[in-house]
N, C-alpha and C positions, 0 to 999 in steps of 0.2 A: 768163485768163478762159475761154477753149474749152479746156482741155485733159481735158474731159469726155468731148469730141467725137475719139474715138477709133473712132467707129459702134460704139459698144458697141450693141447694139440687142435688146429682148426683145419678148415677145410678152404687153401688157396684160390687163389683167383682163376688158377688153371686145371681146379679140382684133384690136387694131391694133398693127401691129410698129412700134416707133419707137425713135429715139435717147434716150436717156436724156439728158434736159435738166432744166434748174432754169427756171421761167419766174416774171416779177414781172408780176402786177397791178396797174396803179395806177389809182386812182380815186378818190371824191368818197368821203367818211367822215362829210360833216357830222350824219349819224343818230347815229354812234357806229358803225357796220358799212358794211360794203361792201350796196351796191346787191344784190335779191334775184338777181335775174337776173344781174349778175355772179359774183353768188356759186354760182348753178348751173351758171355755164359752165365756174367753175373748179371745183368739186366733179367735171363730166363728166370734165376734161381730166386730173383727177387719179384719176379710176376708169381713166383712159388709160394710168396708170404715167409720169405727167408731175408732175412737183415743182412745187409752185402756192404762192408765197408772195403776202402781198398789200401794198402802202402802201396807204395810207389817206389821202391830203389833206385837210383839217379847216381850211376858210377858206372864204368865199364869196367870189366877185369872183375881177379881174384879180390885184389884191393877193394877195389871202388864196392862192390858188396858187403865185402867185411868191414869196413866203413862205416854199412849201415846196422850193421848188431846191435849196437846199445842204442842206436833212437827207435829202429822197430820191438826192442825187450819193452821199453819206456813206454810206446807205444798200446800196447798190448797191454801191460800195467795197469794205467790210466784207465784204459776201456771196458778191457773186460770181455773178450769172445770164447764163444763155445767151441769154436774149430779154427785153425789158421790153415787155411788152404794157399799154397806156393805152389807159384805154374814156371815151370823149369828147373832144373837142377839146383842151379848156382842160388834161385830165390829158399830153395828147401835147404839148402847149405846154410844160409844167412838167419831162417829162421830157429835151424838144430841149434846154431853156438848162441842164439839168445833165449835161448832156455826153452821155449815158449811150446805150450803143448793144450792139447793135442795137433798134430800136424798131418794133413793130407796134400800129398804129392802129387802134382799131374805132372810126366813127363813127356817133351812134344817131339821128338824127333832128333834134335841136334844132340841134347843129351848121349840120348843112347846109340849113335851113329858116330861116335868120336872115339878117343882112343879107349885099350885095352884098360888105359892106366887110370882115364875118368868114368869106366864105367865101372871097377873096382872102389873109385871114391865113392861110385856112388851107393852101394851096396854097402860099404861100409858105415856109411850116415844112414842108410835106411834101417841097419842093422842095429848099431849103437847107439842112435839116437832114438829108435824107437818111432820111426813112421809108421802110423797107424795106419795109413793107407797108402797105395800105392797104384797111382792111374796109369797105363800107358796107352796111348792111341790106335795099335793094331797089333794083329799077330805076330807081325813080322818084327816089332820091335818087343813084343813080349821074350818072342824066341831070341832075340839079339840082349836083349836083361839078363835072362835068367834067374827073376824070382819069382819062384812060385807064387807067393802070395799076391802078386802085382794084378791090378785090374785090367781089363778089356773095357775103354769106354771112350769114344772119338765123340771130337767136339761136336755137336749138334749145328745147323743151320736155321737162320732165321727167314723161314718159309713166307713170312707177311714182306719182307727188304728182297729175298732172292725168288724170283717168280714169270714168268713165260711176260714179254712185251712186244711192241710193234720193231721189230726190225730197222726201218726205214725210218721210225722217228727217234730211236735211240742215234740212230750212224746222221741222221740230221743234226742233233742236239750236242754229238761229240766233234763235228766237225769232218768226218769223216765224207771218203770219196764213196758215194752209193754204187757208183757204175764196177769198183773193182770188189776183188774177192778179199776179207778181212780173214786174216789169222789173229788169235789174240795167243799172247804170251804172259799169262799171267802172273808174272813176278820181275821185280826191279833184274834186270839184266848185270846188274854191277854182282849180283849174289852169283860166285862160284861155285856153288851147289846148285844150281838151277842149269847152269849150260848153256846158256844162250847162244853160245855160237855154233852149238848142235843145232839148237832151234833154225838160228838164222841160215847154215848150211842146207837143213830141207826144205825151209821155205825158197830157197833160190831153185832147185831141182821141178819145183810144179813150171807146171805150164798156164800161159796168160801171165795177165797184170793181177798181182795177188803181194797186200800189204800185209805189215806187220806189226802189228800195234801193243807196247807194254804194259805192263802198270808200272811207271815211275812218281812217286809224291804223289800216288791217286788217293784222294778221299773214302775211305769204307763204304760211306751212304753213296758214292756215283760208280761204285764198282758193278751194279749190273744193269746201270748203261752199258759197259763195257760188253761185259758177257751177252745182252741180250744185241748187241751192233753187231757180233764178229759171227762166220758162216763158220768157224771150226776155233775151237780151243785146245792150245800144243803143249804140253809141261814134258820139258826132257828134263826133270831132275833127275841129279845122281846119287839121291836118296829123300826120303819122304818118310814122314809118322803115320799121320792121315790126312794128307793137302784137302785142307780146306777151301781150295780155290776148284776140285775135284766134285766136292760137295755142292757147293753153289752155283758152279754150271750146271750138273745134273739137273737142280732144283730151277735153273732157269732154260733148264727143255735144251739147251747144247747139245749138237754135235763136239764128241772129243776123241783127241789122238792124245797117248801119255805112253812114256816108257813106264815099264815094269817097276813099280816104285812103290813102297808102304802097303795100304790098302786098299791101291788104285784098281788092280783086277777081281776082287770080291765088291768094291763099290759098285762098279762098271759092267759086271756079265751079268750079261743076257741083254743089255741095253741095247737095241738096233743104232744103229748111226754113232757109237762110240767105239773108240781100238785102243789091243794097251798091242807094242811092240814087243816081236819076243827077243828083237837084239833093237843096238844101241847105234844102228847105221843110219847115215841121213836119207840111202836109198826108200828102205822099208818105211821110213817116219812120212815120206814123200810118198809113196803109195798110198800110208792108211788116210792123210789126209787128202789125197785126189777122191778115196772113197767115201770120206766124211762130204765133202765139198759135194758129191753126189745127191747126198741125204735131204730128201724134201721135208719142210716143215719141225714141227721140234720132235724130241726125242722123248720115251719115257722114262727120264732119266728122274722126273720130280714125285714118280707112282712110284720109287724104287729106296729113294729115300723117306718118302713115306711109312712102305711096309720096312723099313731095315730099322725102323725110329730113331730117326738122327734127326727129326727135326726140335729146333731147342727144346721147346715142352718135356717133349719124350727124354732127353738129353736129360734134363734138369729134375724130373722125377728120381733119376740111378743116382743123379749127383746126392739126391735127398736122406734114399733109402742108404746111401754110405756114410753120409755124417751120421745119420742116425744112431747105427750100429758101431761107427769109432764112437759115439757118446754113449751109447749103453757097455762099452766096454770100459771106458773110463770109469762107469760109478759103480763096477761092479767088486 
C-alpha cells in the first residue's frame, strides 16, 4: 500500500513540495455529492499535486453508515491510498470498523457539540482505532474534545469563488428589491441550530423597510451573489465549529453581526463594520446590525483572512504537512 512512499517529492501547482500520495475522502453523499466545502478542500489539495479520490456514504443514521463498512473496506482494497481522510464523526466511525488505515479525522462542529455520551464515542474510536490524526476546527471545540493530541485547522476559503462585487448587479442578478435594506441569513432556516427565528425577531426590531433573505437549495458557485447583494450578514447560531459562511463573507468585504459562536470572535476582531454579541437578545442583534447597516463600503474582512491563512492554498499546505508526518509514522 506505501510503496508510493519512496519521497518521490515535487513541487505543486501552488508551490508546496510534497510526497506524492493518493488521499480518500469519505463523507456523507445523501445530496448525491460530497459536501461544498469538502469538496473545496479537496479540489485545494488537489491543486497541491495530491491525488483526491472521494466515497460517498448514502444512508442517514447509525445504520445507514454501518451499511457502508464493507463496500468502503472493498473499496480501499481494490485501490490502494496512502491516507483515508473522513470528515465528520459518523464517516471516521465507518472507516475505524473497516479496518482501513491510516486514518485522518476532520471534525466539523455537530460532532463535538452533541451529547456527553457521542463525544465519549468519539474518543473511544479515536483511542482504539488508532486515528492518526485528529482536526477540529477551533479552539472552542478543541476545549469542548479534550484531546490533546487533536489539531487546530479551520476549513480554508476559496478567495478566486469568494471576493469583493458590484452591489447593485449582484441584488439585480438575484432579483432582489435595490431600494430596501438586505439582511442575509446564511443558512436553510429549517436547521434548529441556526435560530432563525432569533434572526427573524431582530430583523423585525430595525427600523425602515429591511428584507430577509436565506440560503435555502442555494447553489455553492451563486452563494456570493448572495453575500456580496446583502448590506449586513446575521448568523444567530446556537453553536458553530468554524462557520464557514463567517469566512466567506469576510472574504467578500461584508458587513457582519453573529452571536458568540465557534471561532466567530478571533475571525472577526479588530474587523471595523463587523459585531459578535455578548448576549443572545434580539434587542442587542438589532442594534449591532443598525450599526453594520451604518458601515460604508466593504470591510477588511478579506486582509484578515489573508494574514490568518485560511485561504484554501494556505488551508491545503497544513493539510499536506499532516499526511505527511501520519505517513512517516506509519513506515516507521
Amino acid at each position: 500500500m506505501m510503496q508510493r512512499l519512496v519521497l518521490r517529492r515535487h513541487v505543486s501547482g501552488i508551490g508546496i513540495i510534497c510526497v506524492e500520495m493518493k488521499v480518500l475522502f469519505v463523507g456523507s453523499g445523501n445530496h448525491g455529492e460530497i459536501s461544498p466545502i469538502i469538496k473545496s478542500q479537496g479540489d485545494s489539495l488537489a491543486s497541491a499535486g495530491i491525488e483526491i479520490d472521494y466515497f460517498l456514504i448514502k444512508g442517514k443514521g447509525l445504520k445507514g453508515y454501518l451499511r457502508q463498512v464493507k463496500p468502503l473496506k472493498s473499496y480501499v482494497k481494490k485501490n490502494h491510498f496512502d491516507v483515508i481522510h473522513a470528515h465528520y464523526s459518523m464517516s471516521a466511525f465507518a472507516a475505524s470498523l473497516a479496518g482501513v488505515r491510516p486514518v485522518v479525522v476532520s471534525l466539523m462542529g455537530s460532532d463535538v457539540k452533541a451529547t456527553r455520551m457521542y463525544k465519549l464515542l468519539i474518543c473511544f474510536f479515536a483511542r482504539f482505532f488508532h486515528w492518526k490524526a485528529i482536526i477540529v476546527k477551533s479552539q472552542d471545540m478543541y476545549d469542548d474534545l479534550q484531546i490533546k493530541r487533536a489539531m487546530i485547522v479551520p476549513n480554508g476559503v476559496d478567495l478566486d469563488l469568494f471576493k469583493p462585487m458590484d452591489k447593485t448587479i449582484c441584488r439585480q442578478r438575484l432579483g432582489w428589491d435595490v431600494e430596501k435594506k438586505s439582511v442575509l441569513f446564511p443558512a436553510n432556516p429549517s436547521r434548529p441550530e441556526k435560530d432563525f427565528a432569533l434572526a427573524k425577531e431582530s430583523v423585525d426590531l430595525l427600523e425602515g423597510e429591511v428584507k430577509i433573505h436565506v440560503f435555502e437549495q442555494v447553489e455553492h458557485q451563486r452563494t456570493p451573489l448572495f453575500f456580496n447583494a446583502a448590506d449586513v450578514v446575521l448568523l444567530t447560531s446556537k453553536w458553530e465549529g468554524s462557520p464557514n459562511v463567517i469566512k466567506e463573507a469576510l472574504a467578500c468585504g461584508c458587513p457582519i453581526v453573529s452571536t458568540d459562536v465557534g471561532d466567530v470572535k478571533e475571525r472577526m476582531a479588530g474587523v471595523e463594520g463587523c459585531y459578535v454579541a455578548i448576549t443572545r437578545e434580539p434587542k442587542e442583534l438589532a442594534e449591532l446590525m443598525q450599526k453594520a447597516l451604518l458601515f460604508k463600503g466593504r470591510t477588511k474582512g478579506r486582509d484578515r483572512i489573508v494574514v490568518d491563512g485560511l485561504d484554501n492554498r494556505q488551508v491545503a499546505k497544513r493539510l499536506v504537512e499532516i499526511y505527511e508526518r501520519v505517513l512517516r509514522s506509519e513506515n516507521c
